[in-house]
C-alpha positions in Angstrom: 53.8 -257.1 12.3 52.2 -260.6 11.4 49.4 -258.6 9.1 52.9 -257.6 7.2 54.2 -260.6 6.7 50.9 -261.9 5.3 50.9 -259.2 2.7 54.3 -260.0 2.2 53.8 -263.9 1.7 50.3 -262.6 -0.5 52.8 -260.2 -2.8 55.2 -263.3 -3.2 52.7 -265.8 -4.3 50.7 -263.6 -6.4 54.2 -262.5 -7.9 55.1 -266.7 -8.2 51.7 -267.6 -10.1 52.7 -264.6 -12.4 56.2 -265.7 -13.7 54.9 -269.3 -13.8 51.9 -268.4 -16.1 54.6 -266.2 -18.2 57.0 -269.5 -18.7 53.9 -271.2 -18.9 52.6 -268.9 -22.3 56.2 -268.9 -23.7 56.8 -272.6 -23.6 53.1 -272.5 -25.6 54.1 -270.8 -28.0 57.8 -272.3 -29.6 58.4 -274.9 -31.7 60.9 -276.7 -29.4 59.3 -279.6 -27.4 56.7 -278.4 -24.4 58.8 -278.7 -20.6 61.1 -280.8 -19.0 58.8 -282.5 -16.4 60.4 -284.4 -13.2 58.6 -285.7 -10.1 60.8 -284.7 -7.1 60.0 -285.2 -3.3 60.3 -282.6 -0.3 60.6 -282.8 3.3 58.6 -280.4 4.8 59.4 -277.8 7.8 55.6 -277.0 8.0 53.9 -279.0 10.5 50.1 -278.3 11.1 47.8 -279.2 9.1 46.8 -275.5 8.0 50.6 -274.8 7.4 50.8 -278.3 4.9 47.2 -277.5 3.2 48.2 -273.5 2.2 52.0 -274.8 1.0 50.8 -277.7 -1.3 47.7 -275.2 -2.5 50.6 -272.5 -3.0 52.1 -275.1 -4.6 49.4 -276.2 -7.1 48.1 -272.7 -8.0 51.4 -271.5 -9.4 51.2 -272.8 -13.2 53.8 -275.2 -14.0 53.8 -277.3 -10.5 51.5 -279.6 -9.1 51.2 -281.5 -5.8 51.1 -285.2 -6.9 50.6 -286.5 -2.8 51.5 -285.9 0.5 53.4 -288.2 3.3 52.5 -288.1 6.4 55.5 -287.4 9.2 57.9 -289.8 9.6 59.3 -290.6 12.9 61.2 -287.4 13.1 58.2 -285.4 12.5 58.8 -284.4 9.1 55.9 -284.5 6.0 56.9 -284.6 2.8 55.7 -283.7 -0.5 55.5 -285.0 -4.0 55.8 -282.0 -6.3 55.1 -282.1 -10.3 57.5 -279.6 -12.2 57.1 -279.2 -15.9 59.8 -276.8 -16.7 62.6 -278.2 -14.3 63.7 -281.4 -14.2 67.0 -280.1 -12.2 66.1 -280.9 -8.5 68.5 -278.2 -6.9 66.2 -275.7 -8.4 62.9 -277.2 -7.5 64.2 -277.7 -4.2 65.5 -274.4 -3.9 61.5 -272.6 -5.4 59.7 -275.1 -2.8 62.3 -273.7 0.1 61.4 -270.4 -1.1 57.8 -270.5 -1.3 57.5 -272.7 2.2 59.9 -269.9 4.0 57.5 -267.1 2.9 54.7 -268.8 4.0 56.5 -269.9 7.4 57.4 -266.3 8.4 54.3 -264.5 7.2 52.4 -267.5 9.6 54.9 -268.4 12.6 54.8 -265.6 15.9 57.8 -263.4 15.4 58.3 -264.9 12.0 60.7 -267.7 10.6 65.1 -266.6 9.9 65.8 -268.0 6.5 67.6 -270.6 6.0 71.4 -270.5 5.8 72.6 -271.8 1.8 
């Protein structure tokens, strides 16, 4: 089941990097000004160290984001992340891709896989 999961997380990200290079080439291309960059911060579920170093390279491989630094866990246990978007500046919808992409990667890499997240 876990081999799945990875293919399923694989699928997702490869499908990720493709829309971002799309908005990515058609932001290139009009007249109007280039993004709508904002700087926004995310607490973390993942934990280990292998689990932080494949979200924030998930992160930075999908054009249009980039992984400007990483906190170590506070006193609950919790990392966070700096995150680059170009295109968004709204941070519901940041928040909402990075919960996304780290939930994919959580249940294709937990045993018995991650429930998502209740909105």
């Amino acid at each position: 089941m876990k081999v799945i999961r990875i293919f399923g997380w694989l699928g997702y990200l490869i499908w990720q990097i493709i829309v971002g290079s799309w908005r990515v080439v058609v932001n290139a291309w009009k007249p109007a000004p280039f993004g709508s960059p904002a700087i926004i911060e995310y607490q973390m579920r993942c934990v280990t160290d292998t689990e932080i170093a494949m979200f924030t390279s998930a992160i930075t491989i999908t054009p249009g984001t980039l992984v400007v630094g990483v906190v170590a866990a506070d006193p609950d246990g919790q990392p966070r992340v700096f995150v680059h978007s170009l295109f968004d500046n709204d941070r519901d919808s940041v928040v909402a891709g990075l919960a996304a992409l780290e939930w994919q990667l959580l249940h294709a890499l937990r045993a018995g896989g991650m429930r998502r997240p209740r909105s």
